[in-house]
VEXKOLSE-913696 format. One record per residue (C-alpha): x, y negated, z; residue in three letters. Coordinates in steps of 0.001 Angstrom, whole numbers, padded with zeros to 6 digits, always signed. Example, Ala and Ser with C-alpha at 12.3 -4.5 7.8 and 13.67 -1.06 7.14 Angstrom:
2
+012300+004500+007800ALA +013670+001060+007140SER 
This chain:
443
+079155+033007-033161UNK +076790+034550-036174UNK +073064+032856-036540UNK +071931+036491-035401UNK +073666+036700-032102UNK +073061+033342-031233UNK +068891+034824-031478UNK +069738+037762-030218UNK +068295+037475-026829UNK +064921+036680-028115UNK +064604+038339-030910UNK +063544+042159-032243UNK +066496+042859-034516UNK +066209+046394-036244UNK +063245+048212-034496UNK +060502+049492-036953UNK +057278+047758-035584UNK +055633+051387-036233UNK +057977+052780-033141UNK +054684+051040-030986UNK +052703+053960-032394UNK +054635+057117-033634UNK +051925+059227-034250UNK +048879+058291-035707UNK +048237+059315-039055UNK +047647+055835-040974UNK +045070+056477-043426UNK +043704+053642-042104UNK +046508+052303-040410UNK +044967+051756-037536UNK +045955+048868-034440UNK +048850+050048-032906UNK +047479+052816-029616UNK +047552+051983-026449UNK +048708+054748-024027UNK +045674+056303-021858UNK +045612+056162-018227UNK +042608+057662-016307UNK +040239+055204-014812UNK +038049+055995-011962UNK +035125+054095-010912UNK +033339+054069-007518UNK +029774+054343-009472UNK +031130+057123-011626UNK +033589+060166-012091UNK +036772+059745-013559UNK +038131+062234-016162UNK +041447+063257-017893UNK +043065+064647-020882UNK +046238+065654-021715UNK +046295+064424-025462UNK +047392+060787-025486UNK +044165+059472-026845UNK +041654+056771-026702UNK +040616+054953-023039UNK +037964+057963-021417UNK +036248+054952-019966UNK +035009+053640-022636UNK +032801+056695-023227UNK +030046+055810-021844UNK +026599+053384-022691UNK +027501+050807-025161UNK +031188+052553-025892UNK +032335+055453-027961UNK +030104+058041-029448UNK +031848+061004-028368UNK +032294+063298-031967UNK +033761+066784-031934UNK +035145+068592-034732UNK +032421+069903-037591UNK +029804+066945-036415UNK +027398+066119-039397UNK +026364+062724-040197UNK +023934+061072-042612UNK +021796+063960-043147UNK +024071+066280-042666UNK +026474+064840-045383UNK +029549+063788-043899UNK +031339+066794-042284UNK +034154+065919-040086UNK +036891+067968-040128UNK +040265+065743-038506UNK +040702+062723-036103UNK +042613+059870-037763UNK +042872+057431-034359UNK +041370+055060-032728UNK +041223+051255-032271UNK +039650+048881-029210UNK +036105+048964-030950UNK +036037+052102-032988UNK +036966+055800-033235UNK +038218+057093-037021UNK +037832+060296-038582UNK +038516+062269-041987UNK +035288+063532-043139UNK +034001+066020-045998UNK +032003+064434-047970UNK +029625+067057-048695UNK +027343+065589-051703UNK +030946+064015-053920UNK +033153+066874-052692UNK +035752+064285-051501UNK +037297+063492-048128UNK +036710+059748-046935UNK +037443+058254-043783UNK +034617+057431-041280UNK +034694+054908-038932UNK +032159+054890-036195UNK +032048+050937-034235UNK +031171+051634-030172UNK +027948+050438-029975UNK +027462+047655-028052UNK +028504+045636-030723UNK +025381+043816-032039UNK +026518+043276-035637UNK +029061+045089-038169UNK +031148+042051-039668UNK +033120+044160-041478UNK +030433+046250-043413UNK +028888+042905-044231UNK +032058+041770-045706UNK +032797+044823-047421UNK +029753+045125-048890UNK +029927+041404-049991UNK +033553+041987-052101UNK +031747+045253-053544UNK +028898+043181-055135UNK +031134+040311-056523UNK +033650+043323-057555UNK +030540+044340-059725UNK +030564+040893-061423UNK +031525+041351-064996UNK +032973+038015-064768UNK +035626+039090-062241UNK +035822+042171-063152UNK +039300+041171-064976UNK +040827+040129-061408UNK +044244+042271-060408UNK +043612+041242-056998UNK +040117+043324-056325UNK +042058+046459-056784UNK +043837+045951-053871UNK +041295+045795-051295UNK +039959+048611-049292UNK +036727+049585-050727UNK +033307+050778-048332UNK +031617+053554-049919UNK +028507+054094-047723UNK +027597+052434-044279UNK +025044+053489-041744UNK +023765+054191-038089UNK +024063+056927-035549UNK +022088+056888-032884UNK +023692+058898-029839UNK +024047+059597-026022UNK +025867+055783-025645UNK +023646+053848-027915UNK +023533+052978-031819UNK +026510+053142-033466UNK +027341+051935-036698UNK +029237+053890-039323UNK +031126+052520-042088UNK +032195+055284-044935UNK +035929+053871-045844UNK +037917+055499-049004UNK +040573+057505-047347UNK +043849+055660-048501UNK +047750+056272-046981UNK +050448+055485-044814UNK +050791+051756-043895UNK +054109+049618-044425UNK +055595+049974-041207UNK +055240+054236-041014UNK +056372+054600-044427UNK +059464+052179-043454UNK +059431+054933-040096UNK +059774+058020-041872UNK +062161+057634-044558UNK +063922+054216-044456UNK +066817+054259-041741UNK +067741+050655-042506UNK +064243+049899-041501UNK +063061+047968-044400UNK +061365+049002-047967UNK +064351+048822-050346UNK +064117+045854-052485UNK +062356+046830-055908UNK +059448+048481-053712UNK +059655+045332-050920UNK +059295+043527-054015UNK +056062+045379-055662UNK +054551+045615-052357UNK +054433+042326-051505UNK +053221+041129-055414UNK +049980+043661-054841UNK +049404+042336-051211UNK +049638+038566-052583UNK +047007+039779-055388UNK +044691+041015-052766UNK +044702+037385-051071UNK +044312+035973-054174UNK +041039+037896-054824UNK +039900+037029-051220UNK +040877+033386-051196UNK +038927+032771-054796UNK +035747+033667-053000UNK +037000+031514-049798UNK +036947+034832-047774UNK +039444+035073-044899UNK +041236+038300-043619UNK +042120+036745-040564UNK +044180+039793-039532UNK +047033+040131-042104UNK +049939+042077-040697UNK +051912+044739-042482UNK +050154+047407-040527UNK +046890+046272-042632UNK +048974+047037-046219UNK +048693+050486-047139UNK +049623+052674-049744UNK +046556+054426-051469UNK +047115+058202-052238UNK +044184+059578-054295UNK +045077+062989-053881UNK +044109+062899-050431UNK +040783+062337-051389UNK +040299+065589-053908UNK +041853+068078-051253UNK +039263+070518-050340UNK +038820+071739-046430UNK +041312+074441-046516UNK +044100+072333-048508UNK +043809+069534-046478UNK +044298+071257-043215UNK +046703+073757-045112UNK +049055+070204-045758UNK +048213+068540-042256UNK +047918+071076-039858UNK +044871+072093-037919UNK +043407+069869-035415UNK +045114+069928-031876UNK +042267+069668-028901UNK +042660+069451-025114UNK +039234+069456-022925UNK +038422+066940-020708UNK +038482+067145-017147UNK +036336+065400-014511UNK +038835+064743-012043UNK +036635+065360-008620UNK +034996+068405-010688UNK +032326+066985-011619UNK +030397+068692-014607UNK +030797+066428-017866UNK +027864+064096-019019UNK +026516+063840-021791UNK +028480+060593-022008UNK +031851+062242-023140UNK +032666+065142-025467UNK +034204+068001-024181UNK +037826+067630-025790UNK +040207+065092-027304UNK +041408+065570-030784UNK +045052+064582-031050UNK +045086+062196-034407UNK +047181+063516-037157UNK +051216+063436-037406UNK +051619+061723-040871UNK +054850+061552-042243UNK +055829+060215-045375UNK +058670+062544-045804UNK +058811+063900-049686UNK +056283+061440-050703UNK +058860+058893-052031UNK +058613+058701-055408UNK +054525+058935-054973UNK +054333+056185-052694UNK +056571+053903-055068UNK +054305+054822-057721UNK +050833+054091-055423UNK +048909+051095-055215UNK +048817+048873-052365UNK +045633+048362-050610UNK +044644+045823-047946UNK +042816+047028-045063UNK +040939+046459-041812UNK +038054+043615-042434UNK +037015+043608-038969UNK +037939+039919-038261UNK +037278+038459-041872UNK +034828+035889-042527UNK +033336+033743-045031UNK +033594+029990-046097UNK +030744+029506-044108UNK +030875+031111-041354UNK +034462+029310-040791UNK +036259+031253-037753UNK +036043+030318-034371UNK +039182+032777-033309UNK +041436+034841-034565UNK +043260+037846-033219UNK +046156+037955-036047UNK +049299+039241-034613UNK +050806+036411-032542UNK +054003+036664-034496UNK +052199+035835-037905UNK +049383+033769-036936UNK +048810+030303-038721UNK +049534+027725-036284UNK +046177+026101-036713UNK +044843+028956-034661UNK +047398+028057-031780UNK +046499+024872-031721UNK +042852+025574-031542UNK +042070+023265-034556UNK +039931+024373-037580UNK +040453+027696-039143UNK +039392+028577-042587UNK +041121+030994-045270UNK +044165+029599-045420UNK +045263+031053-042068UNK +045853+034155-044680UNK +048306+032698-046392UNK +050872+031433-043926UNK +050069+035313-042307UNK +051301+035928-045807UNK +054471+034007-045966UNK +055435+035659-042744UNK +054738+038811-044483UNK +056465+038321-047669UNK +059719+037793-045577UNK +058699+041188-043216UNK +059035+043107-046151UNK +062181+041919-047435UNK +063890+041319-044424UNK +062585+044066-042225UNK +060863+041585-039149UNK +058752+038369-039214UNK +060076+035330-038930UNK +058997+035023-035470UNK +059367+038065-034007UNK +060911+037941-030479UNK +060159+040281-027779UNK +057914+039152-025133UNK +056211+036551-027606UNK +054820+033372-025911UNK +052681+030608-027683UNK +055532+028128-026695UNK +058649+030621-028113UNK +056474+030922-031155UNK +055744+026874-031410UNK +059057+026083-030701UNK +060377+028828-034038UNK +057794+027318-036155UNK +059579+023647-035260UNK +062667+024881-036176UNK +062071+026233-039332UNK +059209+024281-040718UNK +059292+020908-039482UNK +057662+018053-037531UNK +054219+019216-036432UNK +050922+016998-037386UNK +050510+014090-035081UNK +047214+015752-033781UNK +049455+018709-032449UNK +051875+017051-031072UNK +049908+015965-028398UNK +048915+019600-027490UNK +052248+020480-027314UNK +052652+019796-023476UNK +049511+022324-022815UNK +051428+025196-024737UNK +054155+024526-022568UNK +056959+023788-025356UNK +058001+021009-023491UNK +059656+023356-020816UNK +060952+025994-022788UNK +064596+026237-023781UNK +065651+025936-027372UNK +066224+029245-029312UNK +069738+028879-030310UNK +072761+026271-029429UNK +072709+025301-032625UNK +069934+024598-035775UNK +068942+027372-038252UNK +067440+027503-041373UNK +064810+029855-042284UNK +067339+030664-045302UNK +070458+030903-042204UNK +067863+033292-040580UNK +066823+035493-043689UNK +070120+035832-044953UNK +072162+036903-041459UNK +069305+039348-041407UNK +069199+041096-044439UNK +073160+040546-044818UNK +073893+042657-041924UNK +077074+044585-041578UNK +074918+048005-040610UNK +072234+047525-043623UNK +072702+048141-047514UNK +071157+045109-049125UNK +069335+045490-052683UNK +068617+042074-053421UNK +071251+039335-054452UNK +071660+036092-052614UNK +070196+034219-055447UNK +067049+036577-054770UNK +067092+036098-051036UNK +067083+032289-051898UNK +064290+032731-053832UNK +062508+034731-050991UNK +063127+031930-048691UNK +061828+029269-051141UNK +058732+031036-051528UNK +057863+031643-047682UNK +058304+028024-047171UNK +056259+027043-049551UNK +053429+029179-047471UNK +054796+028413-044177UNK +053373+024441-044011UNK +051702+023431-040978UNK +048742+021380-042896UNK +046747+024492-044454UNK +046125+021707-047423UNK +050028+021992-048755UNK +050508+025565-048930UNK +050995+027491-051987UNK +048170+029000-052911UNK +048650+033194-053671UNK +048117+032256-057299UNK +050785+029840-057380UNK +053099+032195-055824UNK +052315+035304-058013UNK +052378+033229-060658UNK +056378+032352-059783UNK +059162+033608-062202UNK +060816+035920-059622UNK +057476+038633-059754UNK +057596+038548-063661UNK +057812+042242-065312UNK +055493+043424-062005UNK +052403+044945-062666UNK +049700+045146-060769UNK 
């Protein structure tokens, strides 16, 4: 019996993870949707819409700020004009920006958060991007850049508004829309993966943390989209798609809600090949990053590629990028994380991690019984490698492989050298950029 039927009970084999979220347009790749489902309250009405959208409920004091197509913001400056999607804290729009003649992506935070972490990192990476002695750093290219942040104050409270550069489609709906093997093939797995590593190296020089690296957060950066006027951008896109909202006792609307849903954009990548092989690769979504000092308390990384530190509820600090990293690095070759099993526990995860990275830190070990590892059953009859794993994965019978064994070696060496429990012994992003196998890659 094969390494990959021995896992195949537990784990996702070929599924894109983009098949969680179908439509949205990534421009900002944005957290995967969850499906609506009215919800009624006893102190208020309930309401309904047949676009597939964000939660109604949350429309309300200290939730959404309910937009509708042709809004003005900031003066009348930001015009928007499409719905990119939505995320549990935000709502995200394409917008004309009216003073540059550009379109940039504006996302407006519910308000009853109290601060913007995001802007304030953002705006952080913009003034040491203006450093002239970092201003020969690959890595600060490939960053999402905030081009103008502010408030709106509205029917459900304050809202803040960060002005984002409108980039492209992320890993995974790229991988969706023209990759049936569902993986990048191996030259642009390769680049990909060299520009994301740059971007952590940037971050991690300043002892910034990302703390939510996935490949839903890489994206590929198409600057046409930007210089499209009004009438070519809907022209290539398609005009916006509303449905009203309905009370559901017929009740008039408040104020609260708008009166229709926007469906978000259908983005495919189709034709856009050679473009997207030819785009940069941008790292988005700063909403859980922090600083050196600031340390963070939690993360919500995707369980499948967060650092076990954060499991173990032990110190967290910027490292928790790079083993997110290493888990990465072997998504985009291989086509899945490392740890990627359907219905993900802490103890399935803890119990992959011992398998293919070793004895856990004696401090660990003694948490082990509270994560439950101690009662789960073993993954396969018999031990794997993380190279047995990588290999019976991108080997498969049903998938053409690109890259040679002595490259899929390679791959493995360099995800172990990220994947160490003690944040202390991993490779740095430097040290694996700097590694033979990405020479001849630019950045």
């Amino acid at each position: 019996m094969s390494i990959l039927s021995t896992r195949l009970s537990t784990t996702i084999l070929s599924a894109p993870r983009s098949k969680i979220n179908p439509a949205i347009i990534p421009f900002l790749s944005q957290v995967p949707r969850v499906k609506h489902y009215s919800i009624s309250s006893m102190f208020r009405p309930s309401y309904t819409c047949d676009i597939d959208a964000e939660p109604l409920h949350r429309y309300r004091p200290g939730g959404y700020h309910p937009i509708l197509l042709g809004d003005l913001f900031k003066d009348q400056r930001y015009k928007v004009i499409q719905k990119i999607g939505w995320g549990g804290n935000s709502t995200t729009w394409v917008a004309r920006d009216q003073l540059h003649n550009r379109n940039v992506a504006l996302k407006v935070s519910v308000s009853e958060k109290s601060s913007n972490n995001e802007a304030h990192v953002l705006n952080a990476i913009s003034k040491l991007s203006e450093e002239s002695l970092r201003q020969d750093h690959p890595g600060q290219h490939h960053l999402m850049r905030m081009l103008d942040h502010f408030t709106v104050d509205g029917p459900n409270g304050i809202h803040d508004c960060l002005v984002l550069e409108l980039l492209g489609p992320s890993v995974p709906d790229v991988i969706e829309s023209l990759y049936s093997d569902g993986r990048l093939p191996a030259d642009f797995a390769k680049s990909t993966a060299y520009q994301a590593l740059l971007g952590i190296d940037y971050l991690s020089s300043h002892k910034i943390g990302h703390g939510d690296l996935h490949s839903r957060n890489i994206v590929f950066a198409l600057p046409n989209l930007a210089s499209l006027d009004e009438v070519q951008f809907l022209e290539k896109f398609g005009r916006p798609e509303t449905t009203p909202v309905r009370s559901v006792d017929g009740m008039a609307l408040t104020a609260h809600l708008p009166n229709y849903i926007v469906r978000p954009i259908s983005f495919h990548a189709r034709g856009m090949r050679e473009e997207l092989r030819r785009s940069t690769v941008k790292i988005i979504d700063f909403g859980e990053a922090f600083f050196r000092s600031q340390s963070a308390v939690a993360v919500h990384t995707p369980l499948a590629v967060r650092a076990p530190e954060a499991i173990f509820d032990d110190r967290i600090d910027y490292r928790i990028d790079t083993w997110s990293m290493g888990c990465l690095l072997f998504e985009l070759v291989a086509g899945q994380p490392p740890f990627d099993v359907v219905m993900l526990t802490r103890a399935i995860l803890v119990s992959e991690m011992m398998e293919f990275c070793g004895e856990l830190p004696d401090r660990w070990r003694e948490k082990l019984d509270t994560i439950g590892v101690g009662r789960t059953e073993p993954v396969s009859d018999a031990p794997c490698t993380l190279l047995d794993w990588l290999q019976d994965i991108y080997f498969d019978d049903n998938k053409t492989p690109g890259f040679t064994r002595q490259d899929i070696a390679k791959v493995c060496e360099l995800v172990t050298r990220m994947l160490k429990f003690e944040p202390s012994s991993r490779a740095s992003a430097k040290e694996i950029t700097s590694d033979l196998w990405f020479n001849g890659l630019k950045s």
